[in-house]
C-alpha positions as CSV (number, residue, x, y, z in Angstrom):
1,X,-8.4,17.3,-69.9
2,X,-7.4,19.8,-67.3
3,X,-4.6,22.6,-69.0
4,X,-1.5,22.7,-67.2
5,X,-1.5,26.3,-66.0
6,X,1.8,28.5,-66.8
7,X,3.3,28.0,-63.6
8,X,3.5,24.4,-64.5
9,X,4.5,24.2,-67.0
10,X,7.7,26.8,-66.3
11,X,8.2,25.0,-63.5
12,X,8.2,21.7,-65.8
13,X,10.7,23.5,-68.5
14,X,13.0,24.3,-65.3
15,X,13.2,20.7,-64.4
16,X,13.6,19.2,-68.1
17,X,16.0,21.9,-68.7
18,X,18.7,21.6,-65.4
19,X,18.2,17.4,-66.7
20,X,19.3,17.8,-69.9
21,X,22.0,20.0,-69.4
22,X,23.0,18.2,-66.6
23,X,23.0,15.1,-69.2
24,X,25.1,17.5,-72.2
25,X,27.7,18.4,-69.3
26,X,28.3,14.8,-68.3
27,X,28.5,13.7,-72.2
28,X,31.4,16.6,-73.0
29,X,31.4,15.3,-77.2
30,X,27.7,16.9,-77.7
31,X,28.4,19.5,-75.3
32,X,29.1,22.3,-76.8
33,X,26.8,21.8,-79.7
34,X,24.0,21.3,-77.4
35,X,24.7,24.3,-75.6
36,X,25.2,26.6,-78.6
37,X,22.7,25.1,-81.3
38,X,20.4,24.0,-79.4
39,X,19.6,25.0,-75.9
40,X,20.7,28.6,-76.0
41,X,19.2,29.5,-79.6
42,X,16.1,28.1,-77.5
43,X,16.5,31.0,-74.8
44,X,17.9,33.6,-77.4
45,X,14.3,33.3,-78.7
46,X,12.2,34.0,-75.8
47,X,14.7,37.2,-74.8
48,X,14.3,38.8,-78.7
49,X,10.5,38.1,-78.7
50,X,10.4,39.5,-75.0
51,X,12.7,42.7,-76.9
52,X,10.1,42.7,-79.5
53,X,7.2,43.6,-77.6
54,X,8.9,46.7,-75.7
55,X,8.6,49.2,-77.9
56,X,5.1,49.9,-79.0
57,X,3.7,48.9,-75.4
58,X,5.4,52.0,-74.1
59,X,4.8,54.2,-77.0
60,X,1.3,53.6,-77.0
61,X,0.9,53.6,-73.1
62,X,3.0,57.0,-72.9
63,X,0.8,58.8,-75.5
64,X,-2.4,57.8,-74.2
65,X,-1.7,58.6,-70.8
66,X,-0.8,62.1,-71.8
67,X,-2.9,62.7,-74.4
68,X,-5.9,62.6,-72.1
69,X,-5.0,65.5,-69.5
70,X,-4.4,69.6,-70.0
71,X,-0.6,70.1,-70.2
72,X,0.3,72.4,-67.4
73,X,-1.2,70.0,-64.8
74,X,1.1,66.9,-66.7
75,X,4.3,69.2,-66.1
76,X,3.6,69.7,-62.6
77,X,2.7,66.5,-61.7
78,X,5.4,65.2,-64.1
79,X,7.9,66.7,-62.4
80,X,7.0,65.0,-59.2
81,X,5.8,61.6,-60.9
82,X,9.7,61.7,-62.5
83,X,11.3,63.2,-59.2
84,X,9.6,60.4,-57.0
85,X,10.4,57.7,-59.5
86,X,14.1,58.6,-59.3
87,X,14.0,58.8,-55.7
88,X,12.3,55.2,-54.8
89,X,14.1,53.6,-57.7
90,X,17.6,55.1,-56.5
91,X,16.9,53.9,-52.8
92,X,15.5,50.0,-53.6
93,X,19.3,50.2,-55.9
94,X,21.5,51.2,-52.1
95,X,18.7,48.5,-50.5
96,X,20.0,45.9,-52.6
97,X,23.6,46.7,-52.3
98,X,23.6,46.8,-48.6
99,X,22.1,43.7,-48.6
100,X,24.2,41.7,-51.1
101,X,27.2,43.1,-49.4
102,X,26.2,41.9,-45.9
103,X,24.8,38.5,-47.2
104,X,27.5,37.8,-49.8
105,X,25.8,35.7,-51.7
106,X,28.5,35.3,-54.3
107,X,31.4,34.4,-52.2
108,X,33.2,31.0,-52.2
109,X,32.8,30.0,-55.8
110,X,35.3,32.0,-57.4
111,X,34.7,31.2,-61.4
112,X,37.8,33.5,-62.9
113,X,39.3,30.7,-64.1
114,X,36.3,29.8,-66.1
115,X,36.6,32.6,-69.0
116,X,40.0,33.5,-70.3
117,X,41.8,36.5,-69.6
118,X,41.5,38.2,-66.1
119,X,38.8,40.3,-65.1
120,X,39.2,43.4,-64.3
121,X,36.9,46.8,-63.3
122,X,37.6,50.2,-65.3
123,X,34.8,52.7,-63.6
124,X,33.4,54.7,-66.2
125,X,33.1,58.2,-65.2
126,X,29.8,59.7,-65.3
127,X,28.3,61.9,-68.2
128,X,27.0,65.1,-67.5
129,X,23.6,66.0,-67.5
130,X,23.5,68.0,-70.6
131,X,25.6,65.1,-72.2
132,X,22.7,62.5,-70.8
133,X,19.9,64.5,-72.3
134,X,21.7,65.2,-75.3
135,X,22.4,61.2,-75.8
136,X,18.2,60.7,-75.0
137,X,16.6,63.1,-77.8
138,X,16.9,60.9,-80.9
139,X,18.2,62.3,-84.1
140,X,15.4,59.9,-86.0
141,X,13.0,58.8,-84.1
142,X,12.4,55.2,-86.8
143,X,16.0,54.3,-85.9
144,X,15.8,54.8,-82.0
145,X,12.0,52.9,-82.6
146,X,14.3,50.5,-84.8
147,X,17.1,49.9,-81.7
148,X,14.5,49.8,-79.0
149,X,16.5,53.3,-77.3
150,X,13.4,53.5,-74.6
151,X,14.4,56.7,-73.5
152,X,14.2,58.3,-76.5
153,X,11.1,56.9,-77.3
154,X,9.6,58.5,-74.5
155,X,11.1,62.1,-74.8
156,X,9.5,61.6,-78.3
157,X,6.3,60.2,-77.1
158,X,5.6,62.9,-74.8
159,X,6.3,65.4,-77.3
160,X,3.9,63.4,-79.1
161,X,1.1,63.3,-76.5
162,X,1.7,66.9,-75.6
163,X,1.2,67.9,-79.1
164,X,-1.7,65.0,-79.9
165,X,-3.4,67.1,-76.7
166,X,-3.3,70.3,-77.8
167,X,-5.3,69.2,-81.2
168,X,-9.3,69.5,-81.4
169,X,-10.6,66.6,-80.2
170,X,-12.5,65.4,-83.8
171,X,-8.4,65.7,-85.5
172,X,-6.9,63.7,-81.9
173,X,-9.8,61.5,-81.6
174,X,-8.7,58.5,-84.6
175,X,-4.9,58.8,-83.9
176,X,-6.0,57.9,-80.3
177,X,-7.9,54.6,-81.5
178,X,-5.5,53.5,-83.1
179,X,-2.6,53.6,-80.5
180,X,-5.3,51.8,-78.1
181,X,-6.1,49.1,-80.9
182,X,-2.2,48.7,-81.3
183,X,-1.9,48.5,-77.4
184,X,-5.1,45.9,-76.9
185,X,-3.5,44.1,-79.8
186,X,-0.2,44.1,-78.0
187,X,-1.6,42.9,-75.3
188,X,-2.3,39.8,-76.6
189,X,1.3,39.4,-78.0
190,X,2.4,39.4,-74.7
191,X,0.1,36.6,-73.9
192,X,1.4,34.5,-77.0
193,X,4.8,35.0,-76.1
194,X,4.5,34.3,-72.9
195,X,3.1,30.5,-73.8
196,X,6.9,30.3,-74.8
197,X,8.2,31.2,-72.0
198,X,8.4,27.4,-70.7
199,X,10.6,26.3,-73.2
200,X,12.1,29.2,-73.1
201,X,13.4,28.8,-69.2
202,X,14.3,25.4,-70.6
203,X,16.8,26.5,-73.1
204,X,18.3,29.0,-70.9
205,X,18.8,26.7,-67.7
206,X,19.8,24.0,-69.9
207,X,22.4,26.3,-71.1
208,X,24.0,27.2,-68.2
209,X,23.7,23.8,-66.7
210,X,25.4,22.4,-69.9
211,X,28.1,24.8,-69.9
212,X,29.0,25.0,-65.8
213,X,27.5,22.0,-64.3
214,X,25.6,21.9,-60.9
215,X,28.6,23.7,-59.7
216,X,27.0,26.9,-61.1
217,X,23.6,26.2,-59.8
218,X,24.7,26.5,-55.7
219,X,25.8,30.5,-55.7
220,X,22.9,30.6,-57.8
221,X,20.4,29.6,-54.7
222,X,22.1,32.1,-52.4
223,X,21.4,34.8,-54.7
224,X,17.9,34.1,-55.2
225,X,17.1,34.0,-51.5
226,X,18.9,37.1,-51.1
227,X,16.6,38.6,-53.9
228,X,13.6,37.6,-52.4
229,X,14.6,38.7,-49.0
230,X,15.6,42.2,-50.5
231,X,12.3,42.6,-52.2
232,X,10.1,41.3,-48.9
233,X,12.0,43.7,-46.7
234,X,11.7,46.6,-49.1
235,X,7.7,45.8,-49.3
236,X,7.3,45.8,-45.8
237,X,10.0,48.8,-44.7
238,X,10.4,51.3,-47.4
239,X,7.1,50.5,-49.3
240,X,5.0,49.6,-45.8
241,X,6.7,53.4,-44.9
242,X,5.5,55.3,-47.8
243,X,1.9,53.9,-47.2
244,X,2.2,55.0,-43.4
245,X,2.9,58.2,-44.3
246,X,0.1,59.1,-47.0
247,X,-2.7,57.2,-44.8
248,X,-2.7,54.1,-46.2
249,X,-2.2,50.2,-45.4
250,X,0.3,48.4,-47.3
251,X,-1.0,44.6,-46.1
252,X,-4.4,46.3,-47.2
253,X,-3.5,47.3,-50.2
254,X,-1.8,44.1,-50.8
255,X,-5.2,42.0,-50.4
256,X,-6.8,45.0,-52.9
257,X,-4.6,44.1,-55.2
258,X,-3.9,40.7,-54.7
259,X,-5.2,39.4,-57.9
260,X,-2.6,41.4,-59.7
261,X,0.1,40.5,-58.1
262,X,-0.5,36.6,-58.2
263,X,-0.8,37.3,-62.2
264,X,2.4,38.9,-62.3
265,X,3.9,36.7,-60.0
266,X,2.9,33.9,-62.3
267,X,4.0,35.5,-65.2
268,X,6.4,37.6,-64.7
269,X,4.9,40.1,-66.6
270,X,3.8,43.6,-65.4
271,X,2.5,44.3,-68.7
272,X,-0.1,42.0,-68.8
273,X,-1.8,43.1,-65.6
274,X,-1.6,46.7,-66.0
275,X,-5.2,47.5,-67.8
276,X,-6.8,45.8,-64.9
277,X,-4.2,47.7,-62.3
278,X,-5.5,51.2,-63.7
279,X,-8.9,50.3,-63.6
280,X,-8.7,49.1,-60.1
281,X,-7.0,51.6,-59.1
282,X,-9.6,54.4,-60.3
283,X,-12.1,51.8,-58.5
284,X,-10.3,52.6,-55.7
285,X,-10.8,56.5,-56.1
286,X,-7.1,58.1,-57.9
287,X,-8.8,60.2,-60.3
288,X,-8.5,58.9,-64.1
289,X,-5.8,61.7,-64.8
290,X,-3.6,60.9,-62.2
291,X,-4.0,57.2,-63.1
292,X,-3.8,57.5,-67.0
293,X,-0.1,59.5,-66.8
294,X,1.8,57.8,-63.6
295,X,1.4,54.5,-64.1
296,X,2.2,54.2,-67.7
297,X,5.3,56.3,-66.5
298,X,6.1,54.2,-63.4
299,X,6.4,51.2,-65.9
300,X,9.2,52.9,-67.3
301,X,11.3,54.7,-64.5
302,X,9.1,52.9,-61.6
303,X,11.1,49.4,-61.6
304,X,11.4,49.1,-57.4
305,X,11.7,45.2,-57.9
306,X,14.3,45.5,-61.1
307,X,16.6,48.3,-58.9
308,X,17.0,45.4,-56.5
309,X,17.9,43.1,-58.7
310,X,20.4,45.1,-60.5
311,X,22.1,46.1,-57.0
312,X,22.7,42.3,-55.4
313,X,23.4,41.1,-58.7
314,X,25.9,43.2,-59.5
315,X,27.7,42.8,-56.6
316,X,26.8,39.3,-56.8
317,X,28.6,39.0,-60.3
318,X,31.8,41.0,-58.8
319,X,32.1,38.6,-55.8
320,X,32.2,35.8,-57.6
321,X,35.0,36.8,-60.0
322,X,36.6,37.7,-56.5
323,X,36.6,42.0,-57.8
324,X,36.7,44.3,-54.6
325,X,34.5,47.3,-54.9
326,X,35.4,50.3,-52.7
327,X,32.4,52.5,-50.9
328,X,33.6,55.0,-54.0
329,X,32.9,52.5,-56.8
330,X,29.4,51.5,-55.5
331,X,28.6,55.0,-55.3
332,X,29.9,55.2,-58.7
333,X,27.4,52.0,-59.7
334,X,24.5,53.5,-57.8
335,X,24.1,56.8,-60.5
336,X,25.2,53.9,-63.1
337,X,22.2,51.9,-62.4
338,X,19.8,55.3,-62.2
339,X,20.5,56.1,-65.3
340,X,20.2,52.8,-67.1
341,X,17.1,51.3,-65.3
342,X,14.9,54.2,-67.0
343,X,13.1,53.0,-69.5
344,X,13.3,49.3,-68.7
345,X,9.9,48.0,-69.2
346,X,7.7,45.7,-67.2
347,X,8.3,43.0,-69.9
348,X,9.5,39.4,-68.3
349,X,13.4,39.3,-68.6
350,X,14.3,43.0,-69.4
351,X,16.1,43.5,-66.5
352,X,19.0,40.9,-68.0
353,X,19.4,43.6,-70.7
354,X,19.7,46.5,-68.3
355,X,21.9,44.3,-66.1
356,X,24.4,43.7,-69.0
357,X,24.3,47.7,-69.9
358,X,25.1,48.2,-65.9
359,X,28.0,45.6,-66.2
360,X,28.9,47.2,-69.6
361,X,29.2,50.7,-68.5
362,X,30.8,50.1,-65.0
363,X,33.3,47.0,-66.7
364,X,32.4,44.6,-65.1
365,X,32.5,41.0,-66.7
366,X,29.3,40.3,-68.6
367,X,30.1,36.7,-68.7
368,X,28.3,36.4,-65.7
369,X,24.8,37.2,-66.9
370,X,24.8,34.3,-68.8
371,X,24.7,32.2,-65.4
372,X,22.3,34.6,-64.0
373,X,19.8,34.1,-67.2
374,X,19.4,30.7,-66.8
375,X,17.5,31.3,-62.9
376,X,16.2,35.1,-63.6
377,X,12.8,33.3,-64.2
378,X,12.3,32.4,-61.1
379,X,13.9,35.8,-59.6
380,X,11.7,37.8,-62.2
381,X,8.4,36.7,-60.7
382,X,9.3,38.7,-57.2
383,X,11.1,41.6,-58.8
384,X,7.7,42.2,-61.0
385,X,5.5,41.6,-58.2
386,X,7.4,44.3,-56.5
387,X,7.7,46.2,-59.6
388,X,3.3,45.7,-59.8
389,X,3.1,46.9,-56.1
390,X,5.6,49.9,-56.4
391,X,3.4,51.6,-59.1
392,X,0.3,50.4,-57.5
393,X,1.2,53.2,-55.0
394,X,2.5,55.7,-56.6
395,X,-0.8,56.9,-57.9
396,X,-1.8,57.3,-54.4
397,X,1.3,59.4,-53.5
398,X,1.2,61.5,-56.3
399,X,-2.6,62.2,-55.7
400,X,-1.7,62.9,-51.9
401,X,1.1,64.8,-53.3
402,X,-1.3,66.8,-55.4
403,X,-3.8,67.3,-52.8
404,X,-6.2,65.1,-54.9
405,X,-9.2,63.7,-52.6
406,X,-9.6,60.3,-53.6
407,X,-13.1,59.8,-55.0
408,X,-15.5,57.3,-53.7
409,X,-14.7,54.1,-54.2
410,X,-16.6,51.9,-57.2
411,X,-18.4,48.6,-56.6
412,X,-16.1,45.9,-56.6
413,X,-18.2,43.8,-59.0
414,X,-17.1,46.1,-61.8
415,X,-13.5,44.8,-61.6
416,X,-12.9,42.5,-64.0
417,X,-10.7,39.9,-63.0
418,X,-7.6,38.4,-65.5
C-alpha cells in the first residue's frame, strides 16, 4: 500500500478539522468542551513540540558555523552578514504593509464584538540600543536555554564558537562532534514532529472553526492570497533585483534549487532542508566558510517570508478589529517587528509566536492570532519557501560582497537529494 505523502495527509487534517468544528459550532452544548479539551490541546501540542526543537538546532548550527573559520574574517563578514539580514528583513516587513494596506484584506468583518472589552492600541515606545543589547546578553545562559530567549542564545553561542575556535584543534575537535551528533539527531526530531503536524492542523482549524464558525474562515482567504501575492512579488522584485545586481538569475537559481524549496514547501520546515541547502550551495561554488557562518545565521535574522507575514498580518488583525494605524504607528511597528523577528527560527509555526510578541509589544489584540493559527499551515509553506530562497542567496551576496570568486562548480551527482 502506497503511504499518503505529508501533503496529504495535512491537507486531509484541514478538511476533517474545518468538518468537525464546523459540526461543535452547530451543536453549541459540546462546544466549548470540544474546543478547549479537545481540539485546541490537539494544536497546543504541535506548537510546544515545534518550541521544543528551537533551541539546540540553533545552538548547534551557530557554533559550528563559527567554529570552523579564523575570527577576524567572521567579524568582518559578520558585520555585513548581520547588516544585510537587517536590511532585506526590514524591507520584505514595509513590502508587506504596503501591500496589506492597499489590499485590505481584513476589512468588512469587524469581530470587536466577539471578545469583551474594547480594543484598543497603546504604542510602546522603543528601547534604546544599549537597553536592546543589555536585554539580549543573558544573566544565565541554562535559564535563557530554559525560556527559549533565541537571542541570547546566539550572543552566547558566538561567544562560544569564537572561543571553541581559538582552541587547538585535538581540545575543539570532540566538543565539535558532539554538537553535530546533537544537530543530525535533531534533525530527525524535526522529522518525527513533523508526522504530527496533520493532526496538528486539525486541532487548530477545528478550533477556530468551533469557536467562530465559517464566518471566520472568509477574511481568512483574503489574507492568504494577499500573503502569497506579497511573497511572489517580493521573489520576483526585491529578490529577482538582488540577483540582477550580483550577476545572477533568480528563475535560475530557482530551478537549482528547486528540490529544496518543494521540501519546504511541503513541510513547512526550513530546518529540515538546510544540510542539503549548504551542501548545494558549496556545489554551486560559495566557498565552505562563507556557507558554514551565513546560512546558519540567515536562519535566525534572515526570515524574508516570516517579515511578510508579520507586516499583512498585523495590519490584517488591526483592520478587522476596525483599529486605524497612522503612517507614525506603522513606522513605530516596522522597528517593532525588526527587533522581534531576530532569532525566529526556520521551524514550522514560529512566526505565530513572533507575531503574538509583535501584537504584544505594539498592543494590539492578541485574540486575533488564535484565528490566524488555525490557516498559518497553509500560509507557512510560502513564507518558508521564501524564507529557503532568501538565505539561498545571501551566500552569494555576501561572497560578492567579499570579493570571493565562486569556485568551480561540483558534479551534480554528488547532491544528495531529501
Amino acid at each position: 500500500m502506497k503511504r499518503i505523502s505529508l501533503v496529504a495527509q495535512i491537507a486531509i487534517g484541514l478538511a476533517l478539522g474545518v468538518l468537525a468544528g464546523w459540526y461543535f459550532n452547530t451543536h453549541p452544548l459540546h462546544q466549548e468542551w470540544a474546543s478547549t479539551q479537545v481540539l485546541k490541546p490537539l494544536g497546543d501540542i504541535f506548537i510546544k513540540m515545534m518550541k521544543m526543537v528551537v533551541v539546540p538546532l540553533v545552538f548547534c548550527c551557530m557554533v559550528l558555523g563559527i567554529a570552523g573559520g579564523d575570527n577576524k574574517s567572521f567579524g568582518r563578514m559578520g558585520m555585513k552578514s548581520i547588516g544585510y539580514f537587517f536590511a532585506i528583513t526590514s524591507l520584505a516587513i514595509v513590502f508587506g504593509l504596503l501591500l496589506a494596506n492597499l489590499f485590505e484584506p481584513g476589512t468588512g468583518t469587524d469581530i470587536s464584538g466577539m471578545v469583551h472589552g474594547a480594543a484598543t492600541v497603546t504604542m510602546a515606545p522603543p528601547k534604546g540600543a544599549l537597553l536592546i543589547v543589555q536585554n539580549i546578553v543573558p544573566d544565565n545562559i541554562f535559564v535563557a536555554l530554559s525560556e527559549g530567549k533565541l537571542l541570547s542564545i546566539l550572543f552566547f553561542a558566538v561567544l562560544f564558537g569564537l572561543s571553541l575556535n581559538s582552541l587547538p584543534r585535538e581540545k575543539s575537535a570532540p566538543v565539535l562532534a558532539v554538537l553535530q551528533g546533537i544537530l543530525d539527531t535533531m534533525f530527525k526530531v524535526v522529522r518525527i514532529v513533523m508526522a504530527y503536524s496533520p493532526i496538528g492542523v486539525f486541532g487548530m482549524i477545528g478550533a477556530t472553526v468551533c469557536s467562530f464558525g465559517f464566518a471566520s474562515l472568509l477574511p481568512l482567504l483574503k489574507l492568504i492570497g494577499v500573503v502569497y501575492l506579497a511573497l511572489l512579488l517580493f521573489a520576483l522584485v526585491i529578490l529577482g533585483g538582488i540577483c540582477y545586481l550580483i550577476g545572477e538569475n533568480v528563475f535560475r537559481l530557482i530551478r537549482y534549487f528547486k528540490h529544496e524549496l518543494l521540501l519546504a514547501f511541503s513541510t513547512a520546515a526550513s530546518a529540515a532542508v538546510m544540510p542539503q541547502l549548504m551542501q548545494k550551495l558549496e556545489a554551486y561554488g560559495v566557498p565552505r566558510r562563507i556557507v558554514s557562518f551565513v546560512v546558519p545565521v540567515g536562519y535566525a535574522f534572515n526570515l524574508d517570508g516570516a517579515a511578510i507575514f508579520l507586516g499583512v498580518a498585523t495590519i490584517f488583525i488591526a483592520q478587522l478589529y476596525a483599529i486605524d494605524l497612522s503612517l507614525t504607528q506603522q513606522a513605530m511597528l516596522v522597528i517593532t517587528m525588526v527587533l522581534t523577528s531576530k532569532g525566529a527560527a526556520g521551524v514550522p509555526g514560529f512566526a505565530i509566536i513572533i507575531l503574538s510578541a509583535t501584537l504584544a509589544s505594539a498592543g494590539l489584540p492578541l485574540e486575533g492570532v488564535a484565528l490566524i493559527a488555525g490557516i498559518f499551515r497553509i500560509i507557512d509553506s510560502g513564507t518558508t519557501t521564501l524564507n529557503v530562497l532568501g538565505n539561498a542567496i545571501a551566500p552569494l551576496v555576501i561572497a560578492r560582497w567579499e570579493k570571493e570568486a565562486l569556485l568551480p562548480p561540483q558534479p551534480q551527482a554528488a547532491i544528495v537529494h531529501a
